[in-house]
KETORKOL-103240 format. One record per residue (C-alpha): z negated, y negated, x. Coordinates in steps of 0.1 Angstrom, whole numbers, plus 5000, padded with zeros to 4 digits. Layout:
ZYX ...
This chain:
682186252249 683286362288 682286622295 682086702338 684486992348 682087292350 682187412388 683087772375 686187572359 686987402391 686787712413 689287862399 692787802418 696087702394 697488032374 701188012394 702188312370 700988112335 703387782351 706787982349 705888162319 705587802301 708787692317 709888072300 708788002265 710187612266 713487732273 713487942245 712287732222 714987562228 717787822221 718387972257 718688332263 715988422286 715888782302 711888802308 711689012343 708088842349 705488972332 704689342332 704389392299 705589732285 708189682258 708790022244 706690122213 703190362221 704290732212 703790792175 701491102175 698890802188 700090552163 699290792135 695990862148 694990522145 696390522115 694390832102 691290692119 691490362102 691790462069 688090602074 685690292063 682890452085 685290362114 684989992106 681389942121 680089822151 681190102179 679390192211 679789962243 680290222266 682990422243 681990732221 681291072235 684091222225 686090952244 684290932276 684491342273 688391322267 688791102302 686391372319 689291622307 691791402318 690791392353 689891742359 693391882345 695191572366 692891542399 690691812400 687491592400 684191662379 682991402357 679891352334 680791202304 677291082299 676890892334 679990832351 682390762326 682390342306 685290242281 686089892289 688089692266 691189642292 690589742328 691089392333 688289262315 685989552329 686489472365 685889112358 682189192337 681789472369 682189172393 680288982378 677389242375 677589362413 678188992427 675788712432 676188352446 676888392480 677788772484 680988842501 683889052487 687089142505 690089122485 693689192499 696788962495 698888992480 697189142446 696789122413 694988782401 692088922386 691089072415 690788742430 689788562400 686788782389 684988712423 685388342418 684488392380 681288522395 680388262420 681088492450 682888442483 685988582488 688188692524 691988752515 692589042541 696489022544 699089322538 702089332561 705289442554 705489652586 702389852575 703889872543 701689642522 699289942527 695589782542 694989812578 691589982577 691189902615 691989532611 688689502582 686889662603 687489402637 687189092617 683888932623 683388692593 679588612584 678288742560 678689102553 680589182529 679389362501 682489442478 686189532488 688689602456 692189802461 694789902438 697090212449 699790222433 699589832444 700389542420 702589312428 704289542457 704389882448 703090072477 701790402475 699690602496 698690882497 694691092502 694291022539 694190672531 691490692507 688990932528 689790622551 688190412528 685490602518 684390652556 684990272561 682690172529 679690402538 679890312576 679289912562 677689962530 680089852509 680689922476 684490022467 686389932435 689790092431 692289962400 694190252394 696390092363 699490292373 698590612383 701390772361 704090562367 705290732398 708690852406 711091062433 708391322433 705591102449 702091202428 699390922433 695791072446 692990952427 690490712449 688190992433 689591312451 688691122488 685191332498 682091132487 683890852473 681490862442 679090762467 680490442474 682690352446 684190352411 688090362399 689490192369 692090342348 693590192318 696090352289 698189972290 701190162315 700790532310 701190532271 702690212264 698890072249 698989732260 697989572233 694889812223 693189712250 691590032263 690890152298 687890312314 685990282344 684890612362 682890712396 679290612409 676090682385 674590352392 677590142395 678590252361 675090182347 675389822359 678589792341 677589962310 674389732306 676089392315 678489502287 676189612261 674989222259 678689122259 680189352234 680089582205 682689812215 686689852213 687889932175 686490322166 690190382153 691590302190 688990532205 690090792188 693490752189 692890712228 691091092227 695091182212 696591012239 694391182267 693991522254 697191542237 700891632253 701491502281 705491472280 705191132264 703990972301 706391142319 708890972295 707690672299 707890712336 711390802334 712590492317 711190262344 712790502371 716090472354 715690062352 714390052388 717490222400 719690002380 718189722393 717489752427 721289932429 722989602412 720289392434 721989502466 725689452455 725089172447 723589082484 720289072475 719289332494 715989552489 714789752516 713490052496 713090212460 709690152444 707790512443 705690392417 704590122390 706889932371 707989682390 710189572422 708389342453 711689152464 711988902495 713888582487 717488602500 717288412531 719688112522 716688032494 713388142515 712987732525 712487702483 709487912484 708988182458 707487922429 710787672430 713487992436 711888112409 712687802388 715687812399 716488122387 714888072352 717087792347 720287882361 720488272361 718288282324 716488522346 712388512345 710488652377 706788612388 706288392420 705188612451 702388302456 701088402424 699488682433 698388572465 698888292497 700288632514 702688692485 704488382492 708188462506 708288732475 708888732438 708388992417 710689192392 709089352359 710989622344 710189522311 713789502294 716289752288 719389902312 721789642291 719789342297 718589392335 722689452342 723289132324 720088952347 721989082377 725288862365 723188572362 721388632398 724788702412 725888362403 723188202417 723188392449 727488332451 726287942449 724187962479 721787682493 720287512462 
């Protein structure tokens, strides 16, 4: 039997990242040593006071049964704690706080739940694909409001507000620190926002996925701490980057009463709840030392260093130090920039052994960019550098 392409199917552009990553995996498969820079996927192990938690927890049979959607009280009340000791903002556990099963998969379900065929949302480019993908996953519009490098891939409140697209928008999603291109900003920005939302009625989503991973003394403000932003908005945090909890899939999302409620009742016809053990084990991770996360921070710091530092002896030269996340937003060396960041990134896959993620992955305004993931040790992103060195000595392809 055919069966018609579904229009949700066909809506959704081709996944640029998901095309080198197969090119990744084919050349190992057959036998090639391949330095994975692409995919920001933590490598280290998840701190073992967290790990025996789970361990503890999931021994206990009455853990094995269906959970809550929204994440146990003791959970939600853990992330409340959280954010008063880090930000200084006031949460009720019972209203304003929703576990989501990745903060990925809770931002698309939120979409989904806020969005309906023919509402608007304004989404910045470059970004991280889901961002984009969710609203076209829902059947919404979507405008790609562009970041600059002169304004420091930070959005141009001003420019949103001149543009004169019909019809109004109802949605606009950030993400500060900012996937793929790591700038920060800092609380001015976000009072900004806030001003700009209830001024136009829009509602405000803000992916906060690496709020820890910050560096040189920068501290990144929660969307939260910007006066009356629980009025127009919600933030997403997740325990993927801060505690090396990738592959738990936990992450919550916090802010407005009803905005949360939406998200909590689309989700309670989607899901039984994350894994009780991986709750709990999240409460250790929240309420627990803290030391771990700044660990974890340093270890990126030290690899950005090493490779942004090798980067520009070897003439591949980046303007700046990331301040935060764990990755480096790098310009193609003009004698490649005709290739376009999808073929230099073959190119340096097969000749380098060196995987990055295509700038126009994440975006038609990330195009002229790949990005570095500091996902493998100080040994192996020194040995990347020899490989990008020869490529770069070799000149036009």
């Amino acid at each position: 039997m055919l069966i018609e392409e579904p229009t949700r199917i066909r809506r959704l552009p081709p996944y640029f990242l998901g095309e080198v990553r197969n090119l990744m995996l084919e050349a190992r498969r057959k036998g090639r040593d391949i330095i994975d820079l692409g995919m920001g996927n933590p490598d280290r192990p998840t701190p073992s006071h967290i790990v025996e938690k789970l361990c503890e927890a999931a021994r206990n049979p009455k853990n094995h049964r269906y959970s809550a959607s929204k994440g146990i009280l003791n959970l939600r009340k853990a992330v409340c704690y959280r954010y008063m000791e880090d930000f200084g903002v006031e949460l009720d556990p019972e209203k304003e706080v929703v576990a989501v099963i990745g903060s990925k998969e809770g931002l698309a379900h939120l979409v989904l739940a806020l969005l309906s065929e023919g509402d608007l949302a304004l989404i910045p480019s470059p970004t991280y694909p889901i961002h984009l993908y969710s609203v076209v996953i829902a059947g919404a519009n979507l405008e790609t409001i562009p970041l600059f490098p002169e304004d420091r891939f930070v959005l141009d409140v001003a420019r949103i507000a001149e543009r004169s697209s019909w019809p109004k928008p109802k949605l606009l999603i950030i993400s500060y620190p900012h996937n793929p291109t790591t700038a920060v900003v800092d609380i001015a920005f976000f009072e900004e926002i806030v001003d700009f939302a209830k001024r136009n009625n829009i509602i405000v989503v803000h992916d906060f996925a690496y709020k820890d991973l910050v560096f040189d003394g920068y501290k990144a403000p929660s969307f939260l701490q910007a006066r009356g932003a629980k009025d127009v908005g919600v933030e997403f945090i997740s325990l993927t980057k801060s505690y090396n909890m990738a592959g738990w899939r936990i992450g919550f999302a916090v802010g407005n009463r009803q905005i949360i409620e939406y998200l909590a009742k689309i989700k309670s016809y989607l899901d039984y709840g994350i894994f009780q053990p991986i709750q709990i084990a999240a409460i250790t991770a929240l309420k627990g030392p803290q030391d771990c996360v700044r660990e974890i921070a340093e270890v990126y710091r030290k690899r950005r260093d090493v490779l942004v530092d090798g980067l520009n002896r070897a003439g591949w030269k980046i303007p700046e130090k990331p301040k935060a996340t764990m990755y480096v937003w790098a310009p193609i060396p003009p004698q490649f920039s005709n290739m376009g960041s999808m073929e230099f990134s073959k190119l340096l896959l097969e000749e380098a052994n060196v995987a990055v993620s295509p700038g126009i992955g994440f975006g038609e305004y990330g195009e002229g960019y790949v990005r570095f993931a500091l996902v493998e040790n100080e040994k192996r992103i020194r040995q990347a550098i020899q490989g990008i060195k020869r490529v770069l000595k070799g000149g036009n392809p």
